[in-house]
N, C-alpha and C positions, 0 to 999 in steps of 0.2 A: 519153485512153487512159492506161492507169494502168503503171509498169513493172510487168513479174514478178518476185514473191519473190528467184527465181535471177539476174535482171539487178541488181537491188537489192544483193546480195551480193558482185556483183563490181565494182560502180561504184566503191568504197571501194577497194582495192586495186589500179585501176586508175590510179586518178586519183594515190595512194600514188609508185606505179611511175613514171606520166609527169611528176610534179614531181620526182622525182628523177633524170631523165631529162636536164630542163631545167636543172635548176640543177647539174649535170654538166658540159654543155656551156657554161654561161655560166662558170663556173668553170675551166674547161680558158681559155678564151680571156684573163682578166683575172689570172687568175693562171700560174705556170710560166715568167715573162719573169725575167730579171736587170735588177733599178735599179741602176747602179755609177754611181759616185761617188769625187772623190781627193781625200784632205785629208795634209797633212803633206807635202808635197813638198820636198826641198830637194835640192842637190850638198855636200858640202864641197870648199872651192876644193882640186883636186889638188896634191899636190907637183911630179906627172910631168906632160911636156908632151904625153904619149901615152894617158895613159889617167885616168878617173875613175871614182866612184862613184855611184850614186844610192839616195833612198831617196823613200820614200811609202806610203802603206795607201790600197788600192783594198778600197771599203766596198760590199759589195750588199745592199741594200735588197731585190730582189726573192724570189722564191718558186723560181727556179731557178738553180742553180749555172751558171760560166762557166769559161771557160778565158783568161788573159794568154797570149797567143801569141808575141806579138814588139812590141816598142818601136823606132820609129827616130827620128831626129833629125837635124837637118841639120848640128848642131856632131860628130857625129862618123862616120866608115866604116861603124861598129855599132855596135847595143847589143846586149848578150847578159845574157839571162836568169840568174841563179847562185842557187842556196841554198848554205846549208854543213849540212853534215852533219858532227858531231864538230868536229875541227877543219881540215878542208878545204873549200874550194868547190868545185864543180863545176856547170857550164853546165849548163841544162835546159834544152826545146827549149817549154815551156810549163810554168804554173804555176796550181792551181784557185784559181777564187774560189767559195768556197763559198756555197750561199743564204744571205740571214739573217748572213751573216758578212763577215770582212773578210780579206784578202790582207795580211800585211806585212812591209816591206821595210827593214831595220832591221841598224844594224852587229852584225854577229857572227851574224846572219840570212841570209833571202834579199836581195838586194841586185842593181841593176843597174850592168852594167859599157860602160861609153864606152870603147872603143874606138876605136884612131884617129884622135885630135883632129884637130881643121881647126885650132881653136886653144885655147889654155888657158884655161876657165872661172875668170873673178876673180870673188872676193868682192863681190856689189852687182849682177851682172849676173844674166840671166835666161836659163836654155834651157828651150827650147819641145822635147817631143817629144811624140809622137803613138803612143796606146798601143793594140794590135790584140787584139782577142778572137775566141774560135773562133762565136761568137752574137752576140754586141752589136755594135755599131756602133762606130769606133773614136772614143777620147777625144782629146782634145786635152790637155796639161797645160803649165803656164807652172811651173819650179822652179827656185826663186831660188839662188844660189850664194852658198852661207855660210860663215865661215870653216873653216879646216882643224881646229879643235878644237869646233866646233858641239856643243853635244847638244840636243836638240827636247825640249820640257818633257813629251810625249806618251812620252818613253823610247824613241822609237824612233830 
């Protein structure tokens, strides 16, 4: 049995429609995730025995943007989130990581604040904190504590 003219006409269009249909849906699935990733981590060793700084670039590889929500750490009370704007910081309660792009956290930039020390981060030692997203899974990161005059050859 042979199609009709008029089925003939619509198979093409149909079939158009349902592979686009498909590769929609497998696309909606493998892509739209955040890959994050942290390179450049350090402290410079503080002066105060109350508070420090940190810095790093959270890099996303993936096809959807995320949100930094909150950092904590066992070396201090808190971390609190800052950018500066002009020349003031101020805390923010969350910070985008864009797709495709990278977050960074760099003197005279956004930058995280330890608060609270348990104790003062020396030069050669290592704190671990634990970074929260509003989608991803959280990171672990190990950032070495570098002298007070550090500058990272990445300029941040």
């Amino acid at each position: 049995m042979r199609p009709t003219r008029s089925a003939r006409l619509l198979a093409a269009p149909v079939a158009v429609v349902t592979g686009a249909l498909l590769l929609a849906g497998c696309g909606s699935d493998a892509d739209g995730t955040a890959d994050l990733s942290v390179q450049a981590a350090y402290i410079p060793q503080p002066v105060s025995t109350t508070m420090a700084a940190g810095f790093l670039t959270i890099v996303n590889k993936g096809d959807a943007k995320d949100e930094l929500t909150s950092v904590t750490s066992s070396t201090a009370g808190q971390v609190t989130l800052h950018r500066t704007v002009g020349s003031s910081m101020e805390q923010v309660s969350s910070l985008d990581v864009p797709a495709h792009g990278q977050l960074v956290f760099k003197t005279g930039g956004n930058h995280l604040m330890f608060e609270m020390l348990k104790s003062k981060p020396v030069q050669g030692e290592t704190v671990t904190v634990q970074l929260h997203f509003a989608d991803s899974d959280p990171l672990k990161v190990e950032m070495p504590v570098k002298s007070a005059t550090y500058i990272p050859k990445t300029g941040h």
